[in-house]
C-alpha positions as CSV (number, residue, x, y, z in Angstrom):
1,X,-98.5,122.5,113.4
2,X,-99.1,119.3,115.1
3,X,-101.7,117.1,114.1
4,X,-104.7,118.3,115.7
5,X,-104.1,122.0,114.9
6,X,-104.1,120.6,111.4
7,X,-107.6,118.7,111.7
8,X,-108.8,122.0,113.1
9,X,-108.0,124.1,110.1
10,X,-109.3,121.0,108.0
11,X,-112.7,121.3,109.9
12,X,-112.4,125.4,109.3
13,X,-111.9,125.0,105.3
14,X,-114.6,122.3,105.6
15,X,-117.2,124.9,107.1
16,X,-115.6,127.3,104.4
17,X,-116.6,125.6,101.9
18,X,-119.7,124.5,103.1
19,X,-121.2,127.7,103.3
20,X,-121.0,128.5,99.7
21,X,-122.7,125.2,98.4
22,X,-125.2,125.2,101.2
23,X,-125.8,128.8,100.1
24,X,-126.4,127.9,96.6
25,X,-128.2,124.7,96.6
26,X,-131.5,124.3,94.9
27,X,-133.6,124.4,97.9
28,X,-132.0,126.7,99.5
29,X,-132.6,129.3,95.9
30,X,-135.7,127.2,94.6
31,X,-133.4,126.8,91.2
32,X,-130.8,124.3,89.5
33,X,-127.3,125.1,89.8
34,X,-125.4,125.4,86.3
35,X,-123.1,123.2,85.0
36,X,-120.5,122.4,82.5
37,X,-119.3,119.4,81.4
38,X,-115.9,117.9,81.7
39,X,-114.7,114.9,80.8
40,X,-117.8,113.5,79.7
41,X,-121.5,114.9,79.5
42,X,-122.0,112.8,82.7
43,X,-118.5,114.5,84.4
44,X,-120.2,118.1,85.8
45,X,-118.7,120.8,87.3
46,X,-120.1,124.0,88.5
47,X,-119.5,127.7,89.8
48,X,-120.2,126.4,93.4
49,X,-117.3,124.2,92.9
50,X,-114.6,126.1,91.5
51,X,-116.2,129.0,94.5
52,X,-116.3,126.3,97.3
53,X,-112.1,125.3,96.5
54,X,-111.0,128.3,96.6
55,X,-112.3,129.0,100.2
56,X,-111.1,125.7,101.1
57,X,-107.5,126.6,100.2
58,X,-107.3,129.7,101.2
59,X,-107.6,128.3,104.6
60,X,-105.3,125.4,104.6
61,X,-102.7,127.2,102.9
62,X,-102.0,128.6,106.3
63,X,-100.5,125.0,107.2
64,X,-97.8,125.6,104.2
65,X,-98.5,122.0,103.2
66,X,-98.8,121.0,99.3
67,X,-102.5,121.1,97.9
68,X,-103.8,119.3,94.9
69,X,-107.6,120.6,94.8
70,X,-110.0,118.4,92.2
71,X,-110.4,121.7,90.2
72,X,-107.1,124.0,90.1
73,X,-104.7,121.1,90.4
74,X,-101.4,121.6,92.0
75,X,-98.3,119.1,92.7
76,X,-98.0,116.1,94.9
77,X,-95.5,115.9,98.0
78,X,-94.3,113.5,100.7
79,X,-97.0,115.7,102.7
80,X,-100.0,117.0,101.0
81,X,-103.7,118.2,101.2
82,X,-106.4,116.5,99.0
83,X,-109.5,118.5,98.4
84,X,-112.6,117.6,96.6
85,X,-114.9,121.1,96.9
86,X,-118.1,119.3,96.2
87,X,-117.8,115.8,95.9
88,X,-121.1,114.6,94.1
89,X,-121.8,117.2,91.7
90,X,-124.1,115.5,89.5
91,X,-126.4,114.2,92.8
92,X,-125.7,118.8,93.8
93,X,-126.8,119.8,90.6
94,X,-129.8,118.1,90.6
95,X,-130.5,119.2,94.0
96,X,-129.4,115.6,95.5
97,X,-128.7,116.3,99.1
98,X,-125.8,113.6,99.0
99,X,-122.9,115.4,98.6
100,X,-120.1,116.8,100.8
101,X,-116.8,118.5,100.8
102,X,-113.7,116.2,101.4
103,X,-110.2,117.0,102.7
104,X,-107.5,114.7,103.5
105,X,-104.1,114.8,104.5
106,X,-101.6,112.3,103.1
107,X,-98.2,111.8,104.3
108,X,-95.5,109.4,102.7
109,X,-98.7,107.8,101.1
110,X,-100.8,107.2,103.9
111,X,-104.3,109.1,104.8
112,X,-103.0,110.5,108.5
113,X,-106.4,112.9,108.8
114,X,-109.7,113.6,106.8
115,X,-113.0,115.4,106.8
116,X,-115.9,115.1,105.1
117,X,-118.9,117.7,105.2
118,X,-122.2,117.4,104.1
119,X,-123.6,120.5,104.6
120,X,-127.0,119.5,103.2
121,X,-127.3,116.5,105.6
122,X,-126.0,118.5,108.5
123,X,-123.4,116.0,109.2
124,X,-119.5,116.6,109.6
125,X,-117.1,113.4,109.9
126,X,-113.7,114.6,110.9
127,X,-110.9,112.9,112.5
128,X,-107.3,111.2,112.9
129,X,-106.2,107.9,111.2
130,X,-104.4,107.4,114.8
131,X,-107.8,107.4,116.3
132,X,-110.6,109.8,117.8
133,X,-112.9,110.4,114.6
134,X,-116.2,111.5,115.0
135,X,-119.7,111.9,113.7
136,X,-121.3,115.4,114.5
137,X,-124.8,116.0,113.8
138,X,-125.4,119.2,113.0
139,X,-129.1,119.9,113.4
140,X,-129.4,118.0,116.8
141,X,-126.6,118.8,118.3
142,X,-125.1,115.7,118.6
143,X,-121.6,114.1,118.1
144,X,-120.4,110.3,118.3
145,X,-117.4,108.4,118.2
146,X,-116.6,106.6,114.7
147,X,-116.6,102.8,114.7
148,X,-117.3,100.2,112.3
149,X,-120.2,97.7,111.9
150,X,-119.8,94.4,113.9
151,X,-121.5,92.1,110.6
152,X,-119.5,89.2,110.5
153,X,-121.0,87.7,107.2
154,X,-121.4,89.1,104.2
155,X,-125.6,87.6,103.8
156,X,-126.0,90.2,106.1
157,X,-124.5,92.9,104.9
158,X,-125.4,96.7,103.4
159,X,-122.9,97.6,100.9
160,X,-122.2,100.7,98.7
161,X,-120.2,101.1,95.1
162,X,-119.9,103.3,92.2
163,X,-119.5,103.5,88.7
164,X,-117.2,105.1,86.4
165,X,-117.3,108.0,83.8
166,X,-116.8,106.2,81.2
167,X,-119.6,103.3,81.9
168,X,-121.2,104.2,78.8
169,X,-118.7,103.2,76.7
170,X,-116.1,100.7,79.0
171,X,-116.9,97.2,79.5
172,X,-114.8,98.0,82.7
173,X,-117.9,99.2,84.5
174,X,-118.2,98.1,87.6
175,X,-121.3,96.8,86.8
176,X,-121.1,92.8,87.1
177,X,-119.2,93.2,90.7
178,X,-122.3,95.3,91.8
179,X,-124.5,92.2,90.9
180,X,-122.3,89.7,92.3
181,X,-122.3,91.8,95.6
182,X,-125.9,92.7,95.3
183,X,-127.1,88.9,95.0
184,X,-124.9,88.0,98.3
185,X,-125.9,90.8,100.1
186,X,-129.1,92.8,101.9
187,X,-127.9,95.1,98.7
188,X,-125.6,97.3,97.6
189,X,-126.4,101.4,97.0
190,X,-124.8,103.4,95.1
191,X,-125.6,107.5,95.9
192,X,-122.9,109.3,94.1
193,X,-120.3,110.6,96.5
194,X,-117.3,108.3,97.1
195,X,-116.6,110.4,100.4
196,X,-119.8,109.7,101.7
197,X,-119.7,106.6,100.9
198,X,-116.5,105.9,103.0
199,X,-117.6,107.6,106.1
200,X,-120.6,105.5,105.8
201,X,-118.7,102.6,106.2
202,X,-116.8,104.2,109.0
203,X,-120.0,104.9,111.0
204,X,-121.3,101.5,110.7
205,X,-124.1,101.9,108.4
206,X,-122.3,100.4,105.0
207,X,-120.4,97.1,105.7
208,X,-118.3,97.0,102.7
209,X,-117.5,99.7,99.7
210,X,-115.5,99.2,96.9
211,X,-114.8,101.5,93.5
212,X,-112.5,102.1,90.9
213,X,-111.5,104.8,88.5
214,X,-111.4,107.8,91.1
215,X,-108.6,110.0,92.1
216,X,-107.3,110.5,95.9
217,X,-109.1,113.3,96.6
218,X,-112.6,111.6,96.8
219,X,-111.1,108.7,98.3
220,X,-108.1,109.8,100.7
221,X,-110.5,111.1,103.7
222,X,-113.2,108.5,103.9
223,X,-110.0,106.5,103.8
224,X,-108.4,108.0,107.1
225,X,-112.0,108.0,109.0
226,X,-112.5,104.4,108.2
227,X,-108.6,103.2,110.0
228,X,-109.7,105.7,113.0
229,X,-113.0,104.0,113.4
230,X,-111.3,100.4,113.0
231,X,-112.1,99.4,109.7
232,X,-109.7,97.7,107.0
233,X,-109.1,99.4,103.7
234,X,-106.9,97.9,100.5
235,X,-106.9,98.0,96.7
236,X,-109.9,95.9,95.0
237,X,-107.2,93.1,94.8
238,X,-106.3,92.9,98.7
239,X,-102.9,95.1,98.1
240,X,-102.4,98.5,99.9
241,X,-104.1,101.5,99.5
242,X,-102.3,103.5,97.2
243,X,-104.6,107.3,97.1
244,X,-102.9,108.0,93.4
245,X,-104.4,104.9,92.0
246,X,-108.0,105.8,92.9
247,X,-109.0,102.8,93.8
248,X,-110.2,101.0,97.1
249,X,-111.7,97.9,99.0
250,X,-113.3,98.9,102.1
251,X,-115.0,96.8,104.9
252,X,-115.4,96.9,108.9
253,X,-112.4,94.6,108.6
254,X,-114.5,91.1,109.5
255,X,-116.2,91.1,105.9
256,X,-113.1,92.1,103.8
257,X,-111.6,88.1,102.8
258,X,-115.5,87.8,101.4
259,X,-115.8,91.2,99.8
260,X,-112.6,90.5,97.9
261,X,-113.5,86.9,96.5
262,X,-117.4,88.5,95.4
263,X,-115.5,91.1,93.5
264,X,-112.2,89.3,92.0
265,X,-113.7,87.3,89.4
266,X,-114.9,90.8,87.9
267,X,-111.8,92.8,88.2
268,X,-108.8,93.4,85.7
269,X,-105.6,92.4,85.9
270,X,-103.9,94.9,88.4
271,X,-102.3,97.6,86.6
């Protein structure tokens, strides 16, 4: 399969898995999804999740490509699929509207192609890290080429971050960089779904994102949309973006010297 037959049946697991958290979302049934905790009591999972993979890979394992899926696992390879089912559980279980479902493909390392739905925005980013990704609207119709903001200083500038699992207990929080970036900034958000986050910046309406402590599949798609769409993406300390190392500095590329010196002095050492 060449690479747009493989964004196509990206797109198709996308709208796969779509349906089922659409279908269960609290204002769709007028009730809270269930959830169990897994790492921590702040690390949810839920039926739709565990439901919303395995239509996801049931679709792409017609490309007979590797998958590792958030919540079944599976082993890495020089080419593989990264699937989150429902990245932003806690915002979904609360009946949040920001969250989506996020698929990436990863060759030798490097995000080639990614798509990330959020069926209860009724948006779809999809696209090639060679170029040609896309925003489509789905409730008006509507679909636009990705491309990155034009800020050229960072006094201008929306961002949007995260913070980790642990946050309750780690000093490594995230939390001073967030202030540093805040006070320099128009402000930084932070709304709970790394993918979204990413294709935010990709679409021009965050400047910068940054976050550590994630895994590749929330990061690896947003990843390939913001390269199609012209942006600049590294690890917090200005090396490349590994996926497996979950962590990432992302900018339209003009603001990412000045996102990296507001962050460094509140980063550890580099693993």
């Amino acid at each position: 399969m060449n690479e747009q037959a493989l964004l196509d049946l990206a797109r198709d697991a996308a709208w796969a898995g779509g349906a089922i958290v659409e279908k269960h979302a609290r204002h769709v049934t007028g009730k809270r999804v269930a959830f169990d905790e897994k790492g921590s009591s702040i690390d949810l999972v839920t039926a739709v999740d565990r439901d919303s993979e395995h239509a996801i890979v049931a679709v792409l394992r017609r490309s007979g490509i590797a998958i590792v899926a958030e919540e079944s696992g599976g082993k890495a390879a020089d080419a593989v699929w990264y699937v989150d089912p429902l990245d932003g559980t806690t915002n979904y279980a609360h009946g949040h509207p920001f969250c989506a479902i996020s698929i990436a493909l990863v060759v030798d390392g490097h995000p080639r192609l990614g798509v990330v739905h959020a069926p209860m925005l009724g948006v779809l980013f999809s696209g090639l890290s060679s170029g040609g990704a896309t925003r489509r609207d789905l409730f008006r119709g509507l679909e636009h080429p990705l491309r990155v903001s034009s800020v050229g200083a960072l006094g201008a500038a929306l961002g949007a971050t995260g913070f980790p699992y642990d946050r309750r207990t780690s000093e490594d929080n995230n939390f001073a960089a967030f202030a540093a970036v805040t006070k320099q900034s128009h402000g930084v958000l932070r709304c709970g779904s790394a993918a979204l986050d990413l294709s935010l910046v990709a679409d021009g309406t965050y400047d910068v994102y940054w976050e550590r402590k994630l895994n590749p599949w929330d990061l690896a798609a947003g990843a390939a949309l913001i390269l199609s769409a012209g942006g600049t993406i590294s690890d917090p300390w200005g090396g490349p973006f590994v996926p497996e190392r979950g962590a990432i500095a992302a900018s339209n590329g003009a603001l990412h010297p000045a996102l990296l010196e507001a962050i460094a002095p509140h980063q550890p050492e580099r693993g």
